[in-house]
C-alpha positions as CSV (number, residue, x, y, z in Angstrom):
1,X,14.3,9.7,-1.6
2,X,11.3,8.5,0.3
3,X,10.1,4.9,0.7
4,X,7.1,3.7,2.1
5,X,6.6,0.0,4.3
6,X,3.8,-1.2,6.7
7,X,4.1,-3.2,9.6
8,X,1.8,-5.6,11.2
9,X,0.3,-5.9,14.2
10,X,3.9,-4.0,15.7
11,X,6.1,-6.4,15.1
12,X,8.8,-5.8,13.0
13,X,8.3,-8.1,10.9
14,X,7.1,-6.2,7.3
15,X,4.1,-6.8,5.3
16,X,5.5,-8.8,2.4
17,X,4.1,-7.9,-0.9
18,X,2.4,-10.5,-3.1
19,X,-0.5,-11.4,-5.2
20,X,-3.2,-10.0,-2.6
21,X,-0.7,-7.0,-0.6
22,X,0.9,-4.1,-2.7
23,X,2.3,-0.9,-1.6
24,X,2.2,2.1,-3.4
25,X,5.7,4.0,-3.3
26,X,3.8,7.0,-4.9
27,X,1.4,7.4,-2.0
28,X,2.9,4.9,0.8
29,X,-1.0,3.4,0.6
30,X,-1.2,0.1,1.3
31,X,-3.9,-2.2,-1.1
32,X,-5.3,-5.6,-0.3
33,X,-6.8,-7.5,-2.3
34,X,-9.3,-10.2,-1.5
35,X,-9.1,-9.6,2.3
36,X,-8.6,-12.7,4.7
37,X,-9.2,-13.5,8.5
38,X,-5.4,-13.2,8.8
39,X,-5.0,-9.8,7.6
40,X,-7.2,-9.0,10.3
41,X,-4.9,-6.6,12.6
42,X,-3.0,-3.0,13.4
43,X,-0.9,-1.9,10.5
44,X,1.9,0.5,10.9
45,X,2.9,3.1,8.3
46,X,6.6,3.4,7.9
47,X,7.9,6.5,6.2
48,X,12.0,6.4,5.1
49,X,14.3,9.5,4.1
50,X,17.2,7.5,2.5
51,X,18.8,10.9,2.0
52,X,18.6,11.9,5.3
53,X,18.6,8.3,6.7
54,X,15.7,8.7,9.2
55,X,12.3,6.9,9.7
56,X,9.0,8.0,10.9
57,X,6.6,5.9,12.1
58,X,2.9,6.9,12.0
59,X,-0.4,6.1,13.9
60,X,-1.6,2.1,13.9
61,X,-4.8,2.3,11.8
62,X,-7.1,-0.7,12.2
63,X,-8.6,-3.6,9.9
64,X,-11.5,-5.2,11.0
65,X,-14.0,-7.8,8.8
66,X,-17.1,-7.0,8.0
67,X,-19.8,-9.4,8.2
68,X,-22.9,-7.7,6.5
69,X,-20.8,-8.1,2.8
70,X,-21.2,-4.2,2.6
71,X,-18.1,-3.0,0.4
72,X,-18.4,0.7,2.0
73,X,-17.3,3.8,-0.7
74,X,-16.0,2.3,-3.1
75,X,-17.8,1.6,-6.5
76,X,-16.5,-0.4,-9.4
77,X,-13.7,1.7,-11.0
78,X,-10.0,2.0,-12.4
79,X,-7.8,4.1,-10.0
80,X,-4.6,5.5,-12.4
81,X,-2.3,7.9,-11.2
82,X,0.0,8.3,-13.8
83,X,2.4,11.4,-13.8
84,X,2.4,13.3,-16.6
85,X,5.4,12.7,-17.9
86,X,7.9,9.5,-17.0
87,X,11.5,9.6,-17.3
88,X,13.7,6.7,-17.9
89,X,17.1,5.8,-19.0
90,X,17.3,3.1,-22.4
91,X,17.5,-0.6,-21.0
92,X,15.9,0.2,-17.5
93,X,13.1,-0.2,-15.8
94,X,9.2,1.5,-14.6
95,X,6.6,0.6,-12.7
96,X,3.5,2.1,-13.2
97,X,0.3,1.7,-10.8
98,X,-3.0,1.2,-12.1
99,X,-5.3,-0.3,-9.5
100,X,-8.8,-1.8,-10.1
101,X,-11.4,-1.0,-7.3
102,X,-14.5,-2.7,-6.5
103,X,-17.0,-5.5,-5.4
């Protein structure tokens, strides 16, 4: 029953998931691709009980540019956190996250 959204800057207004921004409802994390000027900013975890219909907010954590082209930790690789086994029911639908890391 938990779901994970981010929030920008403290508004309420919710990062909206496209072709650069996705959020991992297996780890709340939140993965940007090809990072812009605009995403520069305070983003705001948001962590939802549905069950027991309450919210928790966490810390703002930071995202600054940097301007020496250094990628920091991460080397080229293939992130996959797949659960051992998946469940469905005939006709529905999974989503699966596989995410590719890297310069």
């Amino acid at each position: 029953g938990l779901s994970y959204t981010w929030i920008f800057n403290n508004n309420t207004l919710y990062v909206q998931e496209d072709s650069r921004r996705f959020v991992s409802q297996e780890t709340g994390n939140l993965y940007i691709a090809k990072v812009e000027p605009s995403d520069v900013g305070n983003y705001t975890c948001v962590v939802t009980n549905s069950k027991a219909e309450q919210s928790v907010r966490g810390p703002p954590t930071p995202l600054t540019l940097r301007s020496d082209g250094v990628m920091g930790e991460y080397e080229p690789k293939i992130e996959v956190r797949f659960p051992e086994t998946t469940y469905a029911v005939k006709g529905s639908s999974v989503k699966l996250e596989c995410f590719a890391l890297g310069k």
